[in-house]
TORNUGU-535362 format. One line per field, with one value per residue: residue number from 1; y, z, x of N, C-alpha, C in turn. Coordinates in pm, 1 decimal. Layout:
# TORNUGU-535362
num: (NUM;...)
n.v: (Y;...)
n.w: (Z;...)
n.u: (X;...)
ca.v: (Y;...)
ca.w: (Z;...)
ca.u: (X;...)
c.v: (Y;...)
c.w: (Z;...)
c.u: (X;...)
# end
This chain:
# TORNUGU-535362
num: (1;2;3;4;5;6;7;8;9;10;11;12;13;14;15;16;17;18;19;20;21;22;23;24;25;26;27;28;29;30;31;32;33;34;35;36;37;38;39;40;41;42;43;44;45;46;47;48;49;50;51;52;53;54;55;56;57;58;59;60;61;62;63;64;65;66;67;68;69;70;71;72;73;74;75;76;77;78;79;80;81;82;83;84;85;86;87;88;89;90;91;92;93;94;95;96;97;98;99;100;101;102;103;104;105;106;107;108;109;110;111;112;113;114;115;116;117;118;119;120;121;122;123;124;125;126;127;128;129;130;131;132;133;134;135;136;137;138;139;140;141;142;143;144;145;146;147;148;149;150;151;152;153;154;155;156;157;158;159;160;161;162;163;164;165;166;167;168;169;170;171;172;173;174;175;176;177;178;179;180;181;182;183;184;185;186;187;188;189;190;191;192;193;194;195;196;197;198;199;200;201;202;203;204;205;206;207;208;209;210;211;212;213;214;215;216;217;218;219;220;221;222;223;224;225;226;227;228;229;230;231;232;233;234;235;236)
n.v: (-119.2;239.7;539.6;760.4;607.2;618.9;816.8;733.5;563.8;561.3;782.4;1134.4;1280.3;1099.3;1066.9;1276.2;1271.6;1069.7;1138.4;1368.6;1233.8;1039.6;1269.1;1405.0;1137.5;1163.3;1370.8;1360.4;1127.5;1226.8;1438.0;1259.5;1158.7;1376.8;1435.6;1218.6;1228.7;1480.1;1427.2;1240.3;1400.5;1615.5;1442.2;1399.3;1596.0;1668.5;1496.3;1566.3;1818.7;1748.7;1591.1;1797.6;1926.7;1761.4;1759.1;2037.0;2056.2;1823.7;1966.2;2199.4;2078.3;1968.5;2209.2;2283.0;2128.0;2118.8;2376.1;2373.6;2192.3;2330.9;2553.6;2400.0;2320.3;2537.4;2568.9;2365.4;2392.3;2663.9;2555.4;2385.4;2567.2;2700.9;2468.3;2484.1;2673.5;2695.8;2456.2;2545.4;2737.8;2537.4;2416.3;2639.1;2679.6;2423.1;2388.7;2686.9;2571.6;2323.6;2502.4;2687.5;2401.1;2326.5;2543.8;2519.2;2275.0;2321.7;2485.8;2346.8;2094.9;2137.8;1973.1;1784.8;1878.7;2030.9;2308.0;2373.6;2121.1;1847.2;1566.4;1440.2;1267.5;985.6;681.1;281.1;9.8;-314.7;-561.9;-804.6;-1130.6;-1165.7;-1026.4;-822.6;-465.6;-119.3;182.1;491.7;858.1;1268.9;1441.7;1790.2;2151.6;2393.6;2688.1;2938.3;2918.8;2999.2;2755.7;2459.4;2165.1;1908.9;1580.4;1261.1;1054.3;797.5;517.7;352.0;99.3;-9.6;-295.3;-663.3;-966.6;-1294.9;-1294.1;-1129.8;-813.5;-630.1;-385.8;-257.1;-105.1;145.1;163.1;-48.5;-295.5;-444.0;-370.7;-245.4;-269.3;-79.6;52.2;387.9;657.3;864.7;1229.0;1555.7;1882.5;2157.1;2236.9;2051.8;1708.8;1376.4;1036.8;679.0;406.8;30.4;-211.2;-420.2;-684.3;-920.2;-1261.1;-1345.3;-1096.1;-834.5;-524.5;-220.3;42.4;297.6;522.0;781.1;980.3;1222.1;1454.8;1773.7;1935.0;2261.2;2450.1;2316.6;2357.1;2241.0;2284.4;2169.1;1885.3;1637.3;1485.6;1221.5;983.0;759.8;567.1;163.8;66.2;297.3;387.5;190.5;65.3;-68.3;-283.9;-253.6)
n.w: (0.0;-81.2;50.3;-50.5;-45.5;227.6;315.6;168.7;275.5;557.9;567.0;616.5;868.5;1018.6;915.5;990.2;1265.1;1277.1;1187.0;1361.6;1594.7;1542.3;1564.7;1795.4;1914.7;1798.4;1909.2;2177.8;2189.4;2087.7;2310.3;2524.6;2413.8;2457.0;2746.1;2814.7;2674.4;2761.3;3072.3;3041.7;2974.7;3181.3;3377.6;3308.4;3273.0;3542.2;3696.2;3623.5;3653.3;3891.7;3875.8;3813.4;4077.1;4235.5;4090.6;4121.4;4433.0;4501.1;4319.5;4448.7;4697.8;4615.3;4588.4;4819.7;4945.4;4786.9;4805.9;5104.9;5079.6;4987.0;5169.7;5355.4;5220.7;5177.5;5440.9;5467.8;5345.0;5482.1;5710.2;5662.8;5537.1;5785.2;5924.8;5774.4;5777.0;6072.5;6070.4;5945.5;6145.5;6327.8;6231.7;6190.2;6439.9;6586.9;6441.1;6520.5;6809.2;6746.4;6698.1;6928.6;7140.0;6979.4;7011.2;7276.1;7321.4;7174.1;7347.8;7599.8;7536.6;7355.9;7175.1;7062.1;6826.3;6472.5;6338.6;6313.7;6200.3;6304.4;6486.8;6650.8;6875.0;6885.4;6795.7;6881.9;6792.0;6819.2;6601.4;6383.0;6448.3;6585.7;6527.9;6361.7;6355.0;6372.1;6340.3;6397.3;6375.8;6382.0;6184.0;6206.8;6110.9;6278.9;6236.3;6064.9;5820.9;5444.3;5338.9;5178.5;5312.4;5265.0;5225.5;5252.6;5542.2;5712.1;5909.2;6195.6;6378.8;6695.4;6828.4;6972.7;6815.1;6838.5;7076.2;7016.6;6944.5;6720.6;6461.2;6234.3;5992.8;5771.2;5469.3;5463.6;5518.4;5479.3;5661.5;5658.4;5517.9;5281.1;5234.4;5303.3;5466.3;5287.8;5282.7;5282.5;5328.1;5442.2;5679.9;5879.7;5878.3;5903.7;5987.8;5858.9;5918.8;5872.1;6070.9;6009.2;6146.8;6188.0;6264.6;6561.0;6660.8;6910.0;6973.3;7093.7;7045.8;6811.4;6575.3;6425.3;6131.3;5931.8;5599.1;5523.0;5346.9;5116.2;4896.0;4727.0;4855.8;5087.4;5369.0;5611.6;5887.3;6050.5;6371.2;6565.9;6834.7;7022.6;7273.9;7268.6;7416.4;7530.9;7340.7;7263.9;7248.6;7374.8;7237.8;7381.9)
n.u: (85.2;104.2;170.3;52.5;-217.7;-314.2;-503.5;-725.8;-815.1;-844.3;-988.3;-996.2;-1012.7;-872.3;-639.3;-514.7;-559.6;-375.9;-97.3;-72.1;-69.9;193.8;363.0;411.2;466.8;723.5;821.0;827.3;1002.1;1226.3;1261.7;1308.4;1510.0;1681.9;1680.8;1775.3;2034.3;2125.2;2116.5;2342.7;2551.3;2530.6;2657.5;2870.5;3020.3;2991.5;3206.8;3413.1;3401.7;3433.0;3686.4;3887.6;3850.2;3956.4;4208.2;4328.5;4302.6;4572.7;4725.1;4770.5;4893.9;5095.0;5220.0;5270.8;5405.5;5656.1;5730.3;5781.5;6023.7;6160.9;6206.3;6332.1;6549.6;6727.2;6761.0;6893.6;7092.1;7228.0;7301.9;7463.0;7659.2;7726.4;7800.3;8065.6;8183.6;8225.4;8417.1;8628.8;8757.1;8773.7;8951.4;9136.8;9223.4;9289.6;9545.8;9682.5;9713.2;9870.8;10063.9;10138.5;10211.0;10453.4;10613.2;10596.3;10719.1;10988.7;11083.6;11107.9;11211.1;11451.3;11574.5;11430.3;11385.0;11493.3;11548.0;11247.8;11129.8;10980.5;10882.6;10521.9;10337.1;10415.4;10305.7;10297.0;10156.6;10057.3;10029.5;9864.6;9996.7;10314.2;10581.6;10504.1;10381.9;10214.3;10244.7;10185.7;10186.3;10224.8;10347.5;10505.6;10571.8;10725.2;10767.3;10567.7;10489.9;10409.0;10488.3;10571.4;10738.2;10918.1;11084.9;11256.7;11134.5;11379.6;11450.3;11614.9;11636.2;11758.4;11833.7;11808.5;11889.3;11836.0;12028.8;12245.4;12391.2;12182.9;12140.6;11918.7;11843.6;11650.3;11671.0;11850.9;11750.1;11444.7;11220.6;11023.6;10747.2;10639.6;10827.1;11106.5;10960.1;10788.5;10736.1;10548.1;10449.4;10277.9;10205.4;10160.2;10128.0;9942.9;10079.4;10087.2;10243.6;10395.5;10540.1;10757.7;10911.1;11240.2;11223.6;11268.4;11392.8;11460.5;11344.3;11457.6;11527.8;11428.5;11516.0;11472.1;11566.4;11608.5;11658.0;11560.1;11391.4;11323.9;11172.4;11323.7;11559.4;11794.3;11656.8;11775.1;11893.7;11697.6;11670.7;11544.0;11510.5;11331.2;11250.4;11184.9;10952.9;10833.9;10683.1;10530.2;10215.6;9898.1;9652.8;9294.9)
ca.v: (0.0;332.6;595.6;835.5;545.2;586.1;898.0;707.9;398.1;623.8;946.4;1269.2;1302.2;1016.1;1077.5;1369.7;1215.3;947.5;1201.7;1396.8;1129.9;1038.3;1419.7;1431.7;1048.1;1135.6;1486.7;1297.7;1023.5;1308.4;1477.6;1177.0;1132.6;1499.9;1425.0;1137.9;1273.2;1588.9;1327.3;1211.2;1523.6;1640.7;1312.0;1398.3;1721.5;1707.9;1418.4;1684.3;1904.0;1656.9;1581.6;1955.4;1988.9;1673.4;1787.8;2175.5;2001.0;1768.7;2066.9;2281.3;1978.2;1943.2;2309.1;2383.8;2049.2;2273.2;2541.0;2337.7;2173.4;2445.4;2598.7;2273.1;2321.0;2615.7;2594.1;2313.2;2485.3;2741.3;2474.9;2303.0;2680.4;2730.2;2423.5;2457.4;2759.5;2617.5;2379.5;2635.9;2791.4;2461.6;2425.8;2741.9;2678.8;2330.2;2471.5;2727.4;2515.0;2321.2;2623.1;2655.9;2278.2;2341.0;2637.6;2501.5;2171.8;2315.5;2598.1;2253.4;1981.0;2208.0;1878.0;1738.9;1960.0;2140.7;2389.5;2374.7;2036.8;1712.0;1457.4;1459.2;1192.8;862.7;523.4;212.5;-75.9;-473.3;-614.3;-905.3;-1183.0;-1133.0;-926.3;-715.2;-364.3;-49.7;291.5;624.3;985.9;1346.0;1542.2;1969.2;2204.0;2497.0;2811.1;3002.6;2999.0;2910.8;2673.2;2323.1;2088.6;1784.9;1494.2;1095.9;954.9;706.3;473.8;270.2;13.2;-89.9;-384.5;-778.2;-1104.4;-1437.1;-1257.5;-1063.2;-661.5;-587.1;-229.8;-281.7;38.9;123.9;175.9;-158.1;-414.2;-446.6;-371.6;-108.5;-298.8;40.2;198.5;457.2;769.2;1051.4;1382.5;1707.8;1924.1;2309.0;2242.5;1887.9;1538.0;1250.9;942.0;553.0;313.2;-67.7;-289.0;-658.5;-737.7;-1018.2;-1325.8;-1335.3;-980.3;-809.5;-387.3;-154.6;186.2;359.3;633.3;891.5;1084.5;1320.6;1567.3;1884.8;2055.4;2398.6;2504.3;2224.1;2381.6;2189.8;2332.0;2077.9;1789.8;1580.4;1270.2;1193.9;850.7;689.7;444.6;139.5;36.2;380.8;427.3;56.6;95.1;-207.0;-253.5;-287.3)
ca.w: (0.0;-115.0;126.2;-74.3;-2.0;352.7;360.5;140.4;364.7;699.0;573.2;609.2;992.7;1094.2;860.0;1051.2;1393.9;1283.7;1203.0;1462.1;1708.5;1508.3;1522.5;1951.0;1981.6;1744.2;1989.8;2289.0;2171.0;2124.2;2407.5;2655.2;2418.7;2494.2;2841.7;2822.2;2656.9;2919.2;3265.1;3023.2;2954.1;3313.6;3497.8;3252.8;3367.2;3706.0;3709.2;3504.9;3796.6;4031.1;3873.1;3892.1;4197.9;4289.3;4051.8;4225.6;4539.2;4462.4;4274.2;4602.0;4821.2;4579.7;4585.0;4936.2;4954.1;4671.9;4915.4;5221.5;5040.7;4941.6;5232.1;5421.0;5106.7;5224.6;5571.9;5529.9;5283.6;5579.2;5785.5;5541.6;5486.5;5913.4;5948.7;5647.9;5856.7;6195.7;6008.7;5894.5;6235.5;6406.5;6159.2;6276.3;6647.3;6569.9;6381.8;6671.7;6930.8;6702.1;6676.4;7056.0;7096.5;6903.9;7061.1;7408.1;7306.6;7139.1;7424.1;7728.7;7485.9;7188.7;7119.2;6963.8;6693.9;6433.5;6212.6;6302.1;6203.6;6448.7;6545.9;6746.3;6926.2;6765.6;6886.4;6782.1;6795.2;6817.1;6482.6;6381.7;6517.0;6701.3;6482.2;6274.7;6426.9;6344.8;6374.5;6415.5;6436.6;6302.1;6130.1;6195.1;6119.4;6354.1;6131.8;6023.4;5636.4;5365.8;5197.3;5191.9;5335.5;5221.0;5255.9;5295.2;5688.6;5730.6;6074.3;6257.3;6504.6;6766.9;6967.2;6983.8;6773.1;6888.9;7193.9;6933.8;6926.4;6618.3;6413.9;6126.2;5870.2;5664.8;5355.0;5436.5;5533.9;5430.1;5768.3;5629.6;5374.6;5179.2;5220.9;5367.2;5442.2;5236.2;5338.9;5216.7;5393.5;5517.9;5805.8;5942.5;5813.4;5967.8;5914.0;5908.6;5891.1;5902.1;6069.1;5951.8;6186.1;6132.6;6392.9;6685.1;6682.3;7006.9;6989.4;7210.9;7027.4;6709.0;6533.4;6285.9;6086.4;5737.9;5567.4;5557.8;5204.6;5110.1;4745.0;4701.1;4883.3;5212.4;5520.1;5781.7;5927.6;6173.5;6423.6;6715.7;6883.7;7105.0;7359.3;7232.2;7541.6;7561.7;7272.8;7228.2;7341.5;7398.4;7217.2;7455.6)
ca.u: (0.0;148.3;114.1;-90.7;-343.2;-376.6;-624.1;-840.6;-863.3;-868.1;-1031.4;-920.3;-955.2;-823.5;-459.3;-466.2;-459.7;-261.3;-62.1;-37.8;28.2;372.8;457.3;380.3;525.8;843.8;854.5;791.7;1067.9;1284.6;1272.2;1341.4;1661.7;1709.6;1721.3;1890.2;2177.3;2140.9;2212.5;2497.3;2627.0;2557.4;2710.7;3029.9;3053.3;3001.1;3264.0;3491.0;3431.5;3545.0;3832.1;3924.1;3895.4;4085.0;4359.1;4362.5;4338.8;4634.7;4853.9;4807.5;4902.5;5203.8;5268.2;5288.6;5525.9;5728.0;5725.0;5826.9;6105.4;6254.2;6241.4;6425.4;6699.4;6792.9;6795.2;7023.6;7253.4;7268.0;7356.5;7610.2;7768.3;7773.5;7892.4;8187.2;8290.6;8302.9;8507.2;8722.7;8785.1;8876.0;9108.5;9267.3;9216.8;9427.8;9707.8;9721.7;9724.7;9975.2;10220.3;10190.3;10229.4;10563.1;10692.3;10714.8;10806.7;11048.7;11164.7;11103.5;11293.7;11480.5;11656.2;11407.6;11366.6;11577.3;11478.7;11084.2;11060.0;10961.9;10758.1;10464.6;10215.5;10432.8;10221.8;10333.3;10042.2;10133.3;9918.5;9865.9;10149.4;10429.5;10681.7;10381.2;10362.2;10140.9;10301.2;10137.8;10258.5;10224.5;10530.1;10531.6;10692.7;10715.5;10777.2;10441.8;10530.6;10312.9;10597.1;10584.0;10862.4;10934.0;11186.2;11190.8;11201.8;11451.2;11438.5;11678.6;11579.1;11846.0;11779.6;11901.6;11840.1;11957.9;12093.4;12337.8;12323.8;12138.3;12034.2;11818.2;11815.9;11529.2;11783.6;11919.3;11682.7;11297.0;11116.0;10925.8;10669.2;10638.5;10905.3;11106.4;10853.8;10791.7;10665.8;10550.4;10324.9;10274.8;10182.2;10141.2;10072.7;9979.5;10171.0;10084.3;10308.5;10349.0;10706.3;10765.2;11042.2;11229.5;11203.5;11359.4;11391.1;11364.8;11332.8;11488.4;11455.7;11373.5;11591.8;11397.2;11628.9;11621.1;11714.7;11446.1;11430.1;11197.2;11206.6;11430.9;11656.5;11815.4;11687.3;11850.4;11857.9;11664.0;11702.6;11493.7;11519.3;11239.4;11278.2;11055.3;10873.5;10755.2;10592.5;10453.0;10060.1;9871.4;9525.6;9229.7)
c.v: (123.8;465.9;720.8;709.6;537.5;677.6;807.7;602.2;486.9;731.7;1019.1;1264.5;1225.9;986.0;1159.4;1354.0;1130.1;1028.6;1273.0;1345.0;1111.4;1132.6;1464.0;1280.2;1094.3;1289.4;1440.0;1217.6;1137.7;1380.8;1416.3;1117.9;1235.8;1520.8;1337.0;1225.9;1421.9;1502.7;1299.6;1304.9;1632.0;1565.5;1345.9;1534.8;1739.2;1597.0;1483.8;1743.9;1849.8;1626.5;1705.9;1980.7;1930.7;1726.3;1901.4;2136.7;1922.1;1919.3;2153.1;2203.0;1998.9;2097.6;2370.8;2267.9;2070.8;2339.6;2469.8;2221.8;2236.2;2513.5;2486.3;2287.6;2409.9;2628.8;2460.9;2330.1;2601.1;2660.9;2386.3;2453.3;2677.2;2585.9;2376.0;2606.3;2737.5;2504.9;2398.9;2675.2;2655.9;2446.7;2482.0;2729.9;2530.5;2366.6;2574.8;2695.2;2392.8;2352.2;2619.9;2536.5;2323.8;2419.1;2602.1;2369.4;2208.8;2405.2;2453.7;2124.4;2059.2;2117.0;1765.3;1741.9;2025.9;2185.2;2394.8;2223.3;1966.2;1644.7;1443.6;1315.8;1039.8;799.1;426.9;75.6;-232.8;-468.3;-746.5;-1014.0;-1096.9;-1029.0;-796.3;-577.6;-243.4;78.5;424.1;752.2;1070.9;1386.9;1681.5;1998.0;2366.8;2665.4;2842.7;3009.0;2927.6;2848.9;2536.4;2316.4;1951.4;1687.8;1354.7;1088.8;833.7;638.0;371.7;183.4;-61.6;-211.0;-542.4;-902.5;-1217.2;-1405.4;-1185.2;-924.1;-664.1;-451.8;-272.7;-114.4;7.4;130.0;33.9;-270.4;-377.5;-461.9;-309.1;-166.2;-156.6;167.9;262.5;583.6;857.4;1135.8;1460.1;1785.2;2075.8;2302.3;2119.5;1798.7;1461.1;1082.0;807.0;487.2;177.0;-111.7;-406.3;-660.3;-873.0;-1143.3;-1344.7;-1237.8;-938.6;-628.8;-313.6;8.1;208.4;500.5;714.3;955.0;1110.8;1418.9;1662.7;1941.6;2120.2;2447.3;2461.7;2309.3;2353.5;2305.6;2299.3;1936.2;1753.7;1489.1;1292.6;1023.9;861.7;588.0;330.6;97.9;208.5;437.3;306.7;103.6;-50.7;-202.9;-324.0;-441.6)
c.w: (0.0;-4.5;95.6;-86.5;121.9;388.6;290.0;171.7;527.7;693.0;637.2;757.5;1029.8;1078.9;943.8;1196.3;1367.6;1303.1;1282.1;1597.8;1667.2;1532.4;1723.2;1973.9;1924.0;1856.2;2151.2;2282.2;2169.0;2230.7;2537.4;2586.7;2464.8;2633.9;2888.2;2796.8;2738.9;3022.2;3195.3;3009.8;3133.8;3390.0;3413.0;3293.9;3513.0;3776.6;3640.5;3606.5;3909.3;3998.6;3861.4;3955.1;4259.4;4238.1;4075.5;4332.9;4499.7;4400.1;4374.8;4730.6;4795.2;4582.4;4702.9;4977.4;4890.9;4802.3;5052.0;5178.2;5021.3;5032.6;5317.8;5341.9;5193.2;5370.6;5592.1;5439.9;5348.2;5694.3;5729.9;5584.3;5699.3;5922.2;5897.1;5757.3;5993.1;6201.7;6018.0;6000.5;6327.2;6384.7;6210.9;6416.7;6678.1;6531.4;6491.4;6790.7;6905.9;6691.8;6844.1;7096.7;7076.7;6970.7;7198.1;7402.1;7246.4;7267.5;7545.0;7693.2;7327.3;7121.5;6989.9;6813.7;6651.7;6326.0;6180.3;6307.3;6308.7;6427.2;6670.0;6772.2;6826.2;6885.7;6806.0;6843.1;6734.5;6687.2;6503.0;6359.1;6581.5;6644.8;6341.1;6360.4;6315.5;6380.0;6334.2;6446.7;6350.9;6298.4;6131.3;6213.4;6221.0;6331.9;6043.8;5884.5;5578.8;5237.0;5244.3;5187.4;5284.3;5197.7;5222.6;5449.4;5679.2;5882.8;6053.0;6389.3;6532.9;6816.2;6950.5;6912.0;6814.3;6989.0;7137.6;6910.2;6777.2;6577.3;6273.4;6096.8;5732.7;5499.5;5357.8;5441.4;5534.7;5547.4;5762.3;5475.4;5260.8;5209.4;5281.6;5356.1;5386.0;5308.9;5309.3;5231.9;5395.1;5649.4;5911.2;5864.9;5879.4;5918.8;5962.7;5871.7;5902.6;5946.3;6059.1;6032.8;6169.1;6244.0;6486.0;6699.0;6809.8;6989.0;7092.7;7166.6;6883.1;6702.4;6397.7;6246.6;5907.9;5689.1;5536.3;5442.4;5157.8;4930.2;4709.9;4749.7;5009.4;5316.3;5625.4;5795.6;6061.5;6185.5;6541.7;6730.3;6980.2;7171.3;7293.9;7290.7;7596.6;7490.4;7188.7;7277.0;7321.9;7321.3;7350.1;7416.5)
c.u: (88.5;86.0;-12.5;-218.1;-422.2;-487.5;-768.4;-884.4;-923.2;-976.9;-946.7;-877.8;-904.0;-641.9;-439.3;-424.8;-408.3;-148.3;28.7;20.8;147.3;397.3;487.6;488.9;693.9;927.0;925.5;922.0;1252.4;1346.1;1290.6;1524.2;1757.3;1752.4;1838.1;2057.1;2241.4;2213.3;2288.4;2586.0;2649.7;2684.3;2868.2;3100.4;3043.9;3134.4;3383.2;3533.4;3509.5;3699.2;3943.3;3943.3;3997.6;4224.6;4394.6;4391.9;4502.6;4779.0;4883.0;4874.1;5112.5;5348.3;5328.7;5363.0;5646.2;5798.4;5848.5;5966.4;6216.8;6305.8;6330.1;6547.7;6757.3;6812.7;6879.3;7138.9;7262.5;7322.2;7439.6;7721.9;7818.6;7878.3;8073.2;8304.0;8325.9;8423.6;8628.9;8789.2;8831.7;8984.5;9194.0;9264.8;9331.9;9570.1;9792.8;9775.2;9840.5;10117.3;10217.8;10249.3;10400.9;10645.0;10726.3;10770.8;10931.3;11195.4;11183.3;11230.2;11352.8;11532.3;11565.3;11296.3;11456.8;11498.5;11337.4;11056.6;11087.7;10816.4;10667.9;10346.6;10280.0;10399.0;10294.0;10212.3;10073.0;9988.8;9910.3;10049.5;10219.0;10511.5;10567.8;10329.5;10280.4;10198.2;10191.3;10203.4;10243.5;10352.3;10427.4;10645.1;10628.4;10678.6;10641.3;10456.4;10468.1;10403.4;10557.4;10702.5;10855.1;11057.9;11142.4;11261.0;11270.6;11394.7;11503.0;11637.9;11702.9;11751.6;11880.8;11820.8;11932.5;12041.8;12246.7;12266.4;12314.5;12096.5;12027.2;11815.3;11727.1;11548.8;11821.8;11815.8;11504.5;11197.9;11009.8;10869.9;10678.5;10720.5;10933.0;10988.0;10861.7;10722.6;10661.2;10433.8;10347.7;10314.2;10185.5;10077.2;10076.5;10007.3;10104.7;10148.0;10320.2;10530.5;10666.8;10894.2;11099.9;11207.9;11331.1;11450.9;11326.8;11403.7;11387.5;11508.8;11462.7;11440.6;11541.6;11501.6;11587.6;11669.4;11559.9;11453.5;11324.4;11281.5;11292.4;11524.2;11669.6;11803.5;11778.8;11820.7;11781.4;11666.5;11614.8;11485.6;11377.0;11278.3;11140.1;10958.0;10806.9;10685.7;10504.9;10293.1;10005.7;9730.4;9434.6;9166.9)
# end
């Protein structure tokens, strides 16, 4: 059936409310997709909103952790810099107390120092076995000058093997794993050393000597001896 047939099956009024009902149901059908797609368009936006706020919330959380970071940086690169200069000032309060140190050791015992330099605070520490020792001690020099000194320490060890007087030299015989000592400082260096004695070696003192040279040019010499029972220490 062709639709210009339907008025003349229905009549006139009745195309017309037919009609009209499609034009109210297709309105009607409309207007609930109209809504529809409104609550979807709402529920996407208001879920839009939320995530807005979460992500303002969230950037202010992150911002004022920003903030409080930053401020912690710097208050401990103010506390890095204080403590780089308290640093600085022990430094000089050592060196000080160094040069004093020096000056009456040198005015109480002048012997054992020439020309500024000497040895201060030598330990010597039993290691492992019997003839394996541990040596300790700083080298200064006395004289306020901003030169470096520098030399090699030699050491002699009197004492007795096999009930025969023995001296062992650090030039001659290999007691000194690495070597006689070098040195070259301003101001002070502290020294570690290691002895390999040989067996049935017994110690009875220790002889430091060198020569002292500044812009390669010989200051002096030095020797100090130690007794070795007085500078043995015992570990706890």
């Amino acid at each position: 059936m062709h639709v210009s047939d339907i008025p003349k099956r229905l009549g006139h009024t009745r195309t017309v409310i037919l009609l009209g009902l499609s034009l109210i149901a297709m309105v009607v059908f409309g207007f609930v997709l109209a809504n529809v797609d409104r609550s979807r368009l709402t529920d996407a936006l208001a879920s839009a909103n939320n995530a807005v706020t979460t992500l303002r919330a969230e950037n202010a959380q992150l911002k004022t952790s920003q903030n409080q970071l930053r401020v912690e940086l710097e208050l401990a690169t103010m506390h890095a810099e204080q403590l780089k200069t308290e640093l600085v000032s022990l430094q000089e309060k050592v060196f000080s107390l160094q040069q004093d140190k020096a000056f009456y050791q040198h005015v109480m015992a002048p012997e054992t120092s020439q020309d500024g330099f000497f040895i201060d605070g030598l330990e010597i520490t039993a290691s492992a076995g019997n003839n394996y020792f541990k040596g300790s001690m700083v080298l200064l020099q006395q004289r306020a000058v901003n030169a470096v000194v520098k030399g090699t320490l030699q050491l002699e060890i009197t004492g007795s093997q096999n009930g025969k007087h023995t001296v062992l030299q650090s030039s001659k015989d290999a007691f000194l794993p690495e070597g006689d000592i070098a040195f070259g400082f301003k101001y002070f260096q502290a020294v570690t050393f290691y002895l390999q004695l040989p067996d049935g070696f017994v110690p009875e003192t220790l002889r430091f000597y060198t020569s002292v040279y500044q812009y390669n040019r010989k200051r002096g010499d030095y020797e100090r001896e130690y007794n070795w029972q007085d500078v043995l220490t015992t570990t706890p």
